[in-house]
Structures are given as structure tokens and as C-alpha cells.
DOSEDO-779852 format. One record per residue: residue in three letters; x, y, z of N, C-alpha, C, CB in turn. Coordinates in steps of 0.02 Angstrom, whole numbers, plus 50000, padded with zeros to 5 digits. Atoms other than C-alpha are relative to their C-alpha. Glycine has a CB too. Layout:
BEGIN
ALAXYZXYZXYZXYZ...
//
This chain:
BEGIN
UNK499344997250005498904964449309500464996150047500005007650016UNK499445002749959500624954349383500185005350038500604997449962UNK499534999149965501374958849512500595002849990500074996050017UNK499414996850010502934968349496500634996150027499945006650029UNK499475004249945504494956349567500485005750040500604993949951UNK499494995549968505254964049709500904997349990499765000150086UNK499175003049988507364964249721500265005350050500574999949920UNK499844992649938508434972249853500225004749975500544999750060UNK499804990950024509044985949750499355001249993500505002649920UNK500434994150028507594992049692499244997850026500075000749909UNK500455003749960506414987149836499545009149979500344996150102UNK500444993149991506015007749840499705002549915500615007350039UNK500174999450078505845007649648499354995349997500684997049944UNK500695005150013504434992649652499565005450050500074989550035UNK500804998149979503315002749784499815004949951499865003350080UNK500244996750025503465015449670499404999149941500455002349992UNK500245002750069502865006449520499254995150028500754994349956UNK500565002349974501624997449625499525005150020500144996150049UNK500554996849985500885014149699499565004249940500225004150051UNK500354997350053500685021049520499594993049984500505003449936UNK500385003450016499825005249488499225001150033500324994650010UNK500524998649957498645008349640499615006249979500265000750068UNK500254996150016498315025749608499474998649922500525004350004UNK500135002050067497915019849426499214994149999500814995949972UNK500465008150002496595005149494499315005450063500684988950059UNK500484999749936494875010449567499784997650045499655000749998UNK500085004649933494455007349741499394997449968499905003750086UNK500555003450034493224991849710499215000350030500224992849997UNK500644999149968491424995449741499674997050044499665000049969UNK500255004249952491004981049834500185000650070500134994349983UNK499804999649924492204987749978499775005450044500705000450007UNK500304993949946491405001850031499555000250008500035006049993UNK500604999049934490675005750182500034992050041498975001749960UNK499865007149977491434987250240500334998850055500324996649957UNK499725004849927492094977650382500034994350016499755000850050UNK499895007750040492944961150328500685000150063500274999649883UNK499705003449926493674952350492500175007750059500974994549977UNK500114991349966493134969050587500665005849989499914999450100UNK499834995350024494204978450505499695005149941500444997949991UNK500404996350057493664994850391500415001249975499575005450004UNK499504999750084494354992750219499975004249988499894997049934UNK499854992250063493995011650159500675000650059499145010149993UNK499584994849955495075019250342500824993349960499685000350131UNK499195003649999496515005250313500225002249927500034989750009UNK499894999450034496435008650138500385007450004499574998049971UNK499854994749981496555026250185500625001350014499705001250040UNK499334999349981497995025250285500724995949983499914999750058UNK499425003450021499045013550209500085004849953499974992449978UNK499954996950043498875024150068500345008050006499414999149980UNK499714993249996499455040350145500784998850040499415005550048UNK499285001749968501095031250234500394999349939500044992850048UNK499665001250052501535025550062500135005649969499744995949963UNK499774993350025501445043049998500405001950044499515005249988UNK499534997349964502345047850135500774996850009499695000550056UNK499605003150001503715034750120500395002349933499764993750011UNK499964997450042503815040949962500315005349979499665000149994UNK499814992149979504025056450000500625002750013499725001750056UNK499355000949969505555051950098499715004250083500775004749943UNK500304995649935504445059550256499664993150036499315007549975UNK500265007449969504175039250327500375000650071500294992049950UNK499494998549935504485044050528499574993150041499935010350048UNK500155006949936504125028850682499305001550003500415000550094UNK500975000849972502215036450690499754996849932499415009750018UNK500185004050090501965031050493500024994250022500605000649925UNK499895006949984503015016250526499594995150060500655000350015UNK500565003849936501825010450687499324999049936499695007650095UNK500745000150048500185015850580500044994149943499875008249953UNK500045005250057500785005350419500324992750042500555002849923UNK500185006549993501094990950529499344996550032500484998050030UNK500675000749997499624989650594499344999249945499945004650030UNK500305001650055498694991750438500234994149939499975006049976UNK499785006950011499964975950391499474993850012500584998950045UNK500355005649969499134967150517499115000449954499995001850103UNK500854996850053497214974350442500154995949955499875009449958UNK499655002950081497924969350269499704992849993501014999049998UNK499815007449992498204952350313499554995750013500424998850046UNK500625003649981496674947250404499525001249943499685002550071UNK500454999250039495444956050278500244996749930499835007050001UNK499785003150043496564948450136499734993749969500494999550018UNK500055007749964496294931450203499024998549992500365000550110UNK500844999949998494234933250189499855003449938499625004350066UNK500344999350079493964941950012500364995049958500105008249961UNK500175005650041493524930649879499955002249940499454996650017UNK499715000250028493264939649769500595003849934499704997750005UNK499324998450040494634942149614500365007750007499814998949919UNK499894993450014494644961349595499995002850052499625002849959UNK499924996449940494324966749777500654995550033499245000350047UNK499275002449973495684952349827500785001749963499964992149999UNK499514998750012496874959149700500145007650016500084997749943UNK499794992549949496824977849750500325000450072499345003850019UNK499744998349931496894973449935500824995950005499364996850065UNK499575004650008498234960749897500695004749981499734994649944UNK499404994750023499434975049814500045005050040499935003349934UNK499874996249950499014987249959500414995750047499395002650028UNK499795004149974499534973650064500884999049990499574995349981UNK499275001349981501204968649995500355007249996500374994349947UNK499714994449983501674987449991500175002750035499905002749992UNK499784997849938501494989750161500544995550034499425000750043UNK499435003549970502634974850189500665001549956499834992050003UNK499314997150021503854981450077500285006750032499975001349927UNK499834994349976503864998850129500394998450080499315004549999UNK499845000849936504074991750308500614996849994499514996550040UNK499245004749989505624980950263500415000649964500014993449998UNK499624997050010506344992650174500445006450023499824999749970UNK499684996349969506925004850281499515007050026500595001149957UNK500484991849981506255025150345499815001949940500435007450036UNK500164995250027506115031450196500254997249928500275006350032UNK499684999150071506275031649981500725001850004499645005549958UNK499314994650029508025037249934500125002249922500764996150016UNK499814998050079507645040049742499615005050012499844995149929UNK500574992150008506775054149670499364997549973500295007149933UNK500355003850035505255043549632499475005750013499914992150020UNK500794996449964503965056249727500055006849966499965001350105UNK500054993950065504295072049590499694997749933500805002849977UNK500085003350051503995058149452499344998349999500424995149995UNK500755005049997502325051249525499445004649972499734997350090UNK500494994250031500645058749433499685001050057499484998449936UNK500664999349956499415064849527500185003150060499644993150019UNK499594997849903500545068449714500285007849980501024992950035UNK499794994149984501145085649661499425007250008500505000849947
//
């Protein structure tokens, strides 16, 4: 699956469309129970995954924003070391989400988080 192109309007519209992608993609079997450049891919997965709901949300406060940069950094290193295709394209889309979410501001401002399946 491509990538979604980000733009600055609708930077909060792509995570959306990226996290229904995520939700939509199973975590890949090979990563669990792992620790790829000593980081653990389920917890980062974990928590990137609950900032983005929460960004989402429009509930993205400075303790999120610390946690999802940090799991940037995670991201980035473990990124950088899977090989292969299907576990590098999952972590690869967690990845640029948390750098979008982060450089897009505190918080969603659409109504994307009533629309999303699965979050209510």
C-alpha cells in the first residue's frame, strides 16, 4: 500500500487516513516479543499508537508530545535495521505518523476521531 502524500492543509487529515490504514494492517508476527537496536517494537508500537489516538482525539498534551518523540527517536533506529518488506512497511508508517503528528501541532482540529472505526 502507498503512502498517503502529506500537504500542509491536511497534515491532520493524512494521520487520519494513515491511522485507519494502521488499525486496518496486522501487527507483523515476526515483531513480537522483539528488540531491534534495543528497542521493544510491541511497547513503542504501543505507545505511539495510543498518542496518535490521542492526537486524534484532540487530547495531544506536552506528556504525549515528549512520549511520541521519543518513540520518534525508537522509530527511527528500529526502522533503520528491519529488512524485512512487511515489518519495514508497518514500522515505517508508524514512524512517519509520529513525525507528522509532532509537526503538526497539539492536537487534530477536524472531526476525524467520531469518523474513525473501531475508537468509539
Amino acid at each position: 500500500m502507498s503512502p498517503t502524500p502529506v500537504s500542509d492543509a491536511g497534515d491532520a487529515g493524512t494521520v487520519g487516513v494513515w491511522w485507519r490504514e494502521h488499525l486496518a494492517t496486522p501487527f507483523p508476527a515476526g515483531l513480537r516479543g522483539r528488540v531491534v537496536a534495543g528497542e521493544d517494537v510491541v511497547l513503542c508500537d504501543t505507545l505511539t499508537a495510543g498518542c496518535v489516538s490521542s492526537f486524534l482525539a484532540g487530547a495531544f498534551d506536552a506528556e504525549k508530545r515528549s512520549t511520541m518523540h521519543e518513540c520518534l527517536v525508537a522509530l527511527s533506529k528500529i526502522t533503520a535495521e528491519v529488512t524485512d518488506p512487511t515489518e519495514a512497511g508497518y514500522l515505517d508508517r508508524l514512524r512517519r505518523m509520529a513525525a507528522l503528528v509532532l509537526a503538526t501541532g497539539t492536537e487534530a482540529t477536524s472531526t476525524l476521531w467520531p469518523t474513525m472505526p473501531g475508537l468509539r
